[in-house]
ZAMARLUM-437300 format. One record per residue (C-alpha): x, y, z; residue number from 1. Coordinates in steps of 0.25 Angstrom, whole numbers, plus 5000, padded with zeros to 4 digits. Layout:
% residues N
      x      y      z   num
      X      Y      Z   NUM
...
This chain:
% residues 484
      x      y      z   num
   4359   4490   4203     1
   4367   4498   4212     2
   4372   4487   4220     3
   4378   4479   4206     4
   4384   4493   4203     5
   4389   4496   4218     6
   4396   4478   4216     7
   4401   4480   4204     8
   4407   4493   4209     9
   4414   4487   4221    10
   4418   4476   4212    11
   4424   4483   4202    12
   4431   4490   4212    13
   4436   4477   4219    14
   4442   4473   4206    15
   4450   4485   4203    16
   4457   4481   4220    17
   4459   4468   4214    18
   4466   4473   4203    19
   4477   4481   4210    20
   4479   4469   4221    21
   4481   4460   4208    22
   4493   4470   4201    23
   4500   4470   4214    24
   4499   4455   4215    25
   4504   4452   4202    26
   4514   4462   4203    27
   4519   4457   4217    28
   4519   4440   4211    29
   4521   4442   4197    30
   4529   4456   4192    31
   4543   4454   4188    32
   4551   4459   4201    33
   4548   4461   4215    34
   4536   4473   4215    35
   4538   4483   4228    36
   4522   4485   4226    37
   4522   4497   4236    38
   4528   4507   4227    39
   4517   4501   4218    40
   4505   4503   4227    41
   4508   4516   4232    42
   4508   4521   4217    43
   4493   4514   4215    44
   4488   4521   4227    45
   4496   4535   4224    46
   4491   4531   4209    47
   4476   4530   4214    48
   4477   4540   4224    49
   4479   4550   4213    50
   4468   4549   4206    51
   4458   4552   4216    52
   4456   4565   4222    53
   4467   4575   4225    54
   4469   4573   4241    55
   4468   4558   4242    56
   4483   4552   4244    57
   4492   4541   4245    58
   4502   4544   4259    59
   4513   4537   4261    60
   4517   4533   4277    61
   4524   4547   4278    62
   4513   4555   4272    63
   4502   4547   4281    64
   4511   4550   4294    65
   4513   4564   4290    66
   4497   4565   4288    67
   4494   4559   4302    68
   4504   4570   4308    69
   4497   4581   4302    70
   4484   4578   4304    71
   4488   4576   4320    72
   4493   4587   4319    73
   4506   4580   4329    74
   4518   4569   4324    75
   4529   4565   4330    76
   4542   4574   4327    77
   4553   4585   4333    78
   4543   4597   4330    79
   4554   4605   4318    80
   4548   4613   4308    81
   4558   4612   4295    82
   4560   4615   4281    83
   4570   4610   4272    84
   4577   4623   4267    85
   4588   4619   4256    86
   4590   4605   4259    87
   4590   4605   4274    88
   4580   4605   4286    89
   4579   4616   4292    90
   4570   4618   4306    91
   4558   4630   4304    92
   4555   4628   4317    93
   4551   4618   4329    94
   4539   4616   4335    95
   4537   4620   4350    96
   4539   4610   4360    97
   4544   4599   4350    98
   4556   4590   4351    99
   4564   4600   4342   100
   4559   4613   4349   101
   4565   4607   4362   102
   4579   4603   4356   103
   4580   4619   4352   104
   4579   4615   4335   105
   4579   4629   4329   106
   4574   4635   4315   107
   4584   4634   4305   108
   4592   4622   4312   109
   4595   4613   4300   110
   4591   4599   4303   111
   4601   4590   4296   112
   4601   4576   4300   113
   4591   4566   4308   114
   4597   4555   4313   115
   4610   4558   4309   116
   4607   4558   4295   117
   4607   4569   4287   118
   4593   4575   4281   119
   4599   4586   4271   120
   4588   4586   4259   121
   4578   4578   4266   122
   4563   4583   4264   123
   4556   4589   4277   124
   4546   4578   4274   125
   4558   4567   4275   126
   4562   4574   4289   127
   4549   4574   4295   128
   4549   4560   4295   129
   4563   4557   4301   130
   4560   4567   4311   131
   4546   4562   4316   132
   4544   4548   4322   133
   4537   4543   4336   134
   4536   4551   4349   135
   4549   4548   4356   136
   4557   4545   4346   137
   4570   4554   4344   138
   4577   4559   4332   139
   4590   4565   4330   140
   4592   4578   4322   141
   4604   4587   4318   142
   4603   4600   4316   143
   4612   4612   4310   144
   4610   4627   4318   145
   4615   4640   4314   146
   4626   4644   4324   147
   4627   4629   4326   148
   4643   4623   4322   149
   4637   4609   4324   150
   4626   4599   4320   151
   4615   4599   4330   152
   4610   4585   4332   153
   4597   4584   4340   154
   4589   4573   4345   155
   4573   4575   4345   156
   4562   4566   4352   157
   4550   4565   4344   158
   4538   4570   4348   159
   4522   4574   4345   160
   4524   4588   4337   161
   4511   4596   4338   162
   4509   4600   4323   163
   4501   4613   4325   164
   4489   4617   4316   165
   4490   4629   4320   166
   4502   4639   4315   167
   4499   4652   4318   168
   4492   4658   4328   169
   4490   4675   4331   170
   4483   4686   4332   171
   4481   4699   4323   172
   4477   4707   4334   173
   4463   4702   4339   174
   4462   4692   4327   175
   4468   4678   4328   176
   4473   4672   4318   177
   4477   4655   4317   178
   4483   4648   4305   179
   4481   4632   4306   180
   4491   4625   4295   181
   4483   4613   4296   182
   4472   4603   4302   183
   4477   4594   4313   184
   4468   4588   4322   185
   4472   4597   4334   186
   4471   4610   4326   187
   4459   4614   4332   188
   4463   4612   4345   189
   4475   4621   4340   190
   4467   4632   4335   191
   4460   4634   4347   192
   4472   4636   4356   193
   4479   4646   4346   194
   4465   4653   4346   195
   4466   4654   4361   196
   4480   4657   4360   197
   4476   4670   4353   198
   4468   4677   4364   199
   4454   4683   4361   200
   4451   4688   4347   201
   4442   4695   4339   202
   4442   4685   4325   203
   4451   4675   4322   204
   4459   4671   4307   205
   4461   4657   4305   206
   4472   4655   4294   207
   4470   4639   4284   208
   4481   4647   4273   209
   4487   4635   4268   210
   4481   4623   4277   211
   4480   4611   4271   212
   4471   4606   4279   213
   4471   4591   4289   214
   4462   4583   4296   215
   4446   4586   4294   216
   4444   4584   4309   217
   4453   4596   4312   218
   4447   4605   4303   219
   4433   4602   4308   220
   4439   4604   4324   221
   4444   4617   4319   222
   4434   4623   4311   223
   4424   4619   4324   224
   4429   4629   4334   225
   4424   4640   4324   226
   4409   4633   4321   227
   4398   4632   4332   228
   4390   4621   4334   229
   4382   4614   4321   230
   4391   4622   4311   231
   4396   4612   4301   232
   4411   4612   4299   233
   4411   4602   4287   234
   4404   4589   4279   235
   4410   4577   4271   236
   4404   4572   4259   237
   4410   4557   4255   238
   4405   4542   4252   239
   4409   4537   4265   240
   4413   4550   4273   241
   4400   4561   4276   242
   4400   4569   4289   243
   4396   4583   4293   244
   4405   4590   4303   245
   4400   4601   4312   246
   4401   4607   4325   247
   4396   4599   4338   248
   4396   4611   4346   249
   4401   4629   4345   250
   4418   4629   4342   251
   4426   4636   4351   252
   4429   4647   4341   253
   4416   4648   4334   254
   4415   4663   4336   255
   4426   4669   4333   256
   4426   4677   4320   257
   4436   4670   4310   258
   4444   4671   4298   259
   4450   4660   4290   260
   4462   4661   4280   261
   4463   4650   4268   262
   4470   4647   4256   263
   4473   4640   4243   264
   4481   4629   4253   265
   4470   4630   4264   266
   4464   4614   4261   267
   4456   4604   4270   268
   4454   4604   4284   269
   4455   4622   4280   270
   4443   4621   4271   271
   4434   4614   4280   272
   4438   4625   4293   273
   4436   4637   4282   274
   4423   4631   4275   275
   4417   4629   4288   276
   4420   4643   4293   277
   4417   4648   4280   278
   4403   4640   4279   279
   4400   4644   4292   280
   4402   4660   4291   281
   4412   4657   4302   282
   4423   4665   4297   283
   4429   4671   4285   284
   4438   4664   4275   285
   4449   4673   4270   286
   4460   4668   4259   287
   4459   4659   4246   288
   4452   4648   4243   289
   4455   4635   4250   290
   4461   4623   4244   291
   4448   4614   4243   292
   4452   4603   4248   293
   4440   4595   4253   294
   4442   4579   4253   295
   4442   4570   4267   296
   4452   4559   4266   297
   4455   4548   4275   298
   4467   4542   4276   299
   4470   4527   4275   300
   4480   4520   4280   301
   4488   4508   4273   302
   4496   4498   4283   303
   4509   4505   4278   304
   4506   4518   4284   305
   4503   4523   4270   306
   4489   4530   4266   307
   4479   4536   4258   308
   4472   4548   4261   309
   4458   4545   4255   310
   4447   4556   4251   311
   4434   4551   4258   312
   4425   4564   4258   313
   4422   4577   4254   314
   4420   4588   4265   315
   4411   4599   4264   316
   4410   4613   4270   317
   4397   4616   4279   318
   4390   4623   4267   319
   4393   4612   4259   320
   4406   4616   4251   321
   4414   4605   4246   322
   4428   4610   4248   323
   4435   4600   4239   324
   4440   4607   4226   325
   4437   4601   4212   326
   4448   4589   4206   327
   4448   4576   4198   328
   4451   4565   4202   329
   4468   4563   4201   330
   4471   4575   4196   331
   4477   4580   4211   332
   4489   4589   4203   333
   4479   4598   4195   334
   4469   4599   4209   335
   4482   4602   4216   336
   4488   4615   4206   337
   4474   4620   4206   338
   4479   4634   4210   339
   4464   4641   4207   340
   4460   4636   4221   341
   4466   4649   4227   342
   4462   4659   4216   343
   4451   4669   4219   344
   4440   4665   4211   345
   4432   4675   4202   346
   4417   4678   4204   347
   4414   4668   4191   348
   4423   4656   4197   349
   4415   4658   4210   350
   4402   4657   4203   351
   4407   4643   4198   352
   4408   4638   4213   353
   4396   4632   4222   354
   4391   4641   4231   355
   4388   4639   4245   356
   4383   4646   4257   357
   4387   4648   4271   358
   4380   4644   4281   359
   4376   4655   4290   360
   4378   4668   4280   361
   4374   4660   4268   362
   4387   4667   4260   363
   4390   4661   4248   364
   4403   4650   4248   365
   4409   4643   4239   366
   4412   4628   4234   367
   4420   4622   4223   368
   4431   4619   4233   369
   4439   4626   4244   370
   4435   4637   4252   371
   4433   4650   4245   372
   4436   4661   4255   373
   4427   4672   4260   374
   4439   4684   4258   375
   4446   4678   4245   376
   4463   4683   4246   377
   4469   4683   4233   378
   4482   4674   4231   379
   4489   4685   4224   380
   4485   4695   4235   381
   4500   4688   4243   382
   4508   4695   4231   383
   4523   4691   4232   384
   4531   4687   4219   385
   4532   4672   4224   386
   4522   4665   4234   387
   4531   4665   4245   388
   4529   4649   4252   389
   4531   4645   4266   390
   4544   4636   4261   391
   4549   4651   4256   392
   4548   4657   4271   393
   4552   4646   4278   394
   4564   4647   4269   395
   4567   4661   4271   396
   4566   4658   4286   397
   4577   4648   4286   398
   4584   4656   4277   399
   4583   4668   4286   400
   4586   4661   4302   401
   4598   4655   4295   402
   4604   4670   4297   403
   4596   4674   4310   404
   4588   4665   4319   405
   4574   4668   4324   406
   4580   4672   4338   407
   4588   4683   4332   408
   4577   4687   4324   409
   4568   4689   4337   410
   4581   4696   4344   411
   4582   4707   4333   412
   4567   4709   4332   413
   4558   4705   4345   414
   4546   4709   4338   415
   4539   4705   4327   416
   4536   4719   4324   417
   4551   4723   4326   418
   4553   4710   4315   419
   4542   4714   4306   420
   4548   4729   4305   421
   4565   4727   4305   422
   4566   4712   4299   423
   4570   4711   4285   424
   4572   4699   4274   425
   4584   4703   4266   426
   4576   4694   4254   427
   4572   4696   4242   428
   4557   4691   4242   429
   4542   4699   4240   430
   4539   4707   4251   431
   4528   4695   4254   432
   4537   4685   4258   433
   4548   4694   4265   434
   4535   4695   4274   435
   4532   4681   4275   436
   4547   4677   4278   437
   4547   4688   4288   438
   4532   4683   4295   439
   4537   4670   4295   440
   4552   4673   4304   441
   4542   4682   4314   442
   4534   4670   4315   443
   4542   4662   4320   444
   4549   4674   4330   445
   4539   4681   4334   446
   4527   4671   4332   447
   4514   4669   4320   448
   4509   4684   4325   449
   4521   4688   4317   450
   4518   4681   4304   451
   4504   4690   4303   452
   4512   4704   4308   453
   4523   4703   4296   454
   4516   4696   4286   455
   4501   4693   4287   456
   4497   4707   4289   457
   4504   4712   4278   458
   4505   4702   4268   459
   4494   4692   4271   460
   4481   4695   4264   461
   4472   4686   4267   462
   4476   4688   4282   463
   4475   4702   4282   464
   4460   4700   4275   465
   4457   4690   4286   466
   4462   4699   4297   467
   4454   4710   4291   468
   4442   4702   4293   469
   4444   4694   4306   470
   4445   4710   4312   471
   4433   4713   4307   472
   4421   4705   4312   473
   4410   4714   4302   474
   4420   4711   4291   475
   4420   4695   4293   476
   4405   4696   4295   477
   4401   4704   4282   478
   4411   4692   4274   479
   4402   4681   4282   480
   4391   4687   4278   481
   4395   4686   4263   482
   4401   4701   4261   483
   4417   4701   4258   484
């Protein structure tokens, strides 16, 4: 009986192929003008697409190179950093040892034209792909510099640009403190060289705020150095794709007390590292709960250079936590706007969840999506009128080197305590992101240290409660233990 239902099954699904392979036919032999059926197919796929889970997609060529790129963590390009501020480009920065670092582009040098042809109002996603292309290949740039009477027109080689996972690195006194911005596949390797970079330390803070996550196979390298050997990092739960993950043999940072920040935007390849280190009494999770982002997707490729990225699996954390938040099927907008991801939950919403327990001090954990932190940092504890984005700072910055550039800055103040104490902002913004514009420009002076010095420890919460806790090793043991 099963195998008539399992035929019938296949057939019906057969017919329904046939049936789309027929419209395009007739449509091509029959309709009344010429049909471009590509417009026409991608709409079916997006159309189809849509009513499955929320992170399956249809990319286009751009979108599928781009994905490559980022989970390489390299591409091919000049190595500038830009925003678009008004309607033109505007360089942030450059990346060390690239193409535009050794023609001397500067922040704040407006980029105008590529290829002689001018680029005002164009997106930073149009200019990213006139300026990438292969190794060896040159492009032509003009550029306008304050102080400069004439157009500067520069010619770039292409070249590998190292796309760093790893985007602050320092120390708060004997603690260490690493922020990763996403999952590429030589972020491991990465980590371990800022960690070394850091000199001896006593506990060590790993910030995930706002990670989105990238390949599985980077998240498993990384959460590796901190498990030792038989510890489970993660499992996969799907019709054709079910494996276990675990350590082969001790990581090479397995003993070091840890802390790990996460947020609302902290997705993916972040929720496998902190379910791991959370399931495994590794560390102590500080911030807001996690995205919930919890699907495998493998990517197919059409012969256009077009794709899918196709949910495959579920993946579970070592207890057995499926991080995957609730959704119906093709209703991505609502599962998207769900902003009660990041609220506190109450003592009653809590009792509605599954409950699991870790696997060494046996402390209760929870399911139903996400990872619920240890230490819990309200969203409203950041109080300013108007959550300050990173597109706000990045705009004050531009803004603010149109008048001064950062070398005078560092003339006038060769510390960052001498900055932090005399420099002022003559804006009218919330105490909160007068700090945060501040931190930002003696970051970029004076290095990431100075980011914590001006803003972090004064204005971060959920960094301050970390730090408290990475200093004290009887603090981070009574939380493993299941006291907060």
């Amino acid at each position: 009986m099963m195998c008539c239902w399992v035929a019938n099954a296949q057939q019906h699904h057969q017919q329904q192929i046939q049936k789309l392979n027929q419209l395009y036919s007739y449509l091509r032999s029959n309709y009344v003008d010429e049909v471009d059926l590509e417009p026409l197919v991608e709409e079916a796929i997006r159309a189809t697409i849509s009513e499955l889970d929320p992170h399956s997609s249809y990319l286009t060529q751009e979108e599928m190179a781009n994905m490559r790129s980022h989970i390489r963590g390299a591409f091919a390009g000049v190595g500038i950093r830009y925003i678009q501020h008004n309607d033109t480009i505007v360089v942030r920065s450059t990346i060390p040892h690239s193409p535009a670092a050794s023609a001397d582009i500067r922040p704040n040098d407006r980029i105008t034209a590529v290829e002689g042809r001018s680029i005002i109002g164009i997106t930073t996603d149009s200019l990213a792909t006139l300026l990438r292309g292969d190794v060896n290949t040159k492009v032509e740039i003009a550029i306008t510099r304050r102080g400069e009477p004439n157009t500067l027109r520069i010619r770039l080689q292409r070249d590998i640009i190292e796309n760093n996972a790893i985007s602050s690195a320092f120390r708060i006194g004997d603690i260490g403190y690493i922020a990763v911005s996403h999952f590429s596949k030589p972020v491991a390797a990465e980590f371990l060289a800022a960690y070394r970079g850091l000199g001896d330390m006593k506990s060590l803070i790993v910030d995930l705020r706002d990670n989105g996550g990238g390949a599985i196979s980077s998240a498993i390298d990384l959460t590796g150095l901190f498990l030792k050997r038989g510890d489970v990092i993660l499992s996969t739960e799907g019709r054709s794709y079910n494996a276990v993950y675990d350590k082969k043999r001790d990581g090479a940072l397995c003993d070091i007390p840890l802390v790990v920040l996460i947020n609302e935007n902290s997705a993916s390849a972040s929720e496998i590292f902190a379910g791991a280190i959370q399931d495994h009494d590794r560390g102590v999770i500080v911030g807001r709960r996690s995205y919930g982002k919890g699907l495998i997707q493998r990517v197919v490729e059409f012969k256009d250079k077009s794709g899918l990225c196709i949910t495959i699996a579920r993946y579970k954390t070592p207890s057995g936590r499926i991080i995957q938040r609730p959704y119906c099927m093709g209703e991505t907008e609502e599962y998207r706007s769900d902003s009660m991801r990041y609220k506190e939950p109450d003592r009653s919403s809590l009792d509605t969840l599954p409950r699991f327990k870790t696997l060494n001090s046996e402390r209760v954990v929870y399911g139903g999506g996400g990872i619920m932190p240890d230490i819990y940092i309200q969203a409203d504890s950041l109080r300013h009128d108007r959550p300050i984005t990173q597109h706000d700072v990045e705009h004050a910055v531009v803004a603010l080197y149109d008048r001064m550039s950062a070398e005078e800055l560092r003339m006038l103040y060769s510390t960052p305590e001498e900055y932090a104490e005399c420099f002022t902002l003559d804006v009218e913004l919330s105490a909160e992101a007068l700090a945060i514009i501040k931190a930002q420009i003696a970051m970029e002076i004076y290095g990431t240290g100075a980011y914590y010095h001006i803003y972090g420890h004064n204005h971060d919460e959920a960094l301050r409660r970390a730090t408290e806790i990475a200093s004290s090793t009887k603090e981070m043991q009574r939380i493993l233990q299941g006291d907060k």
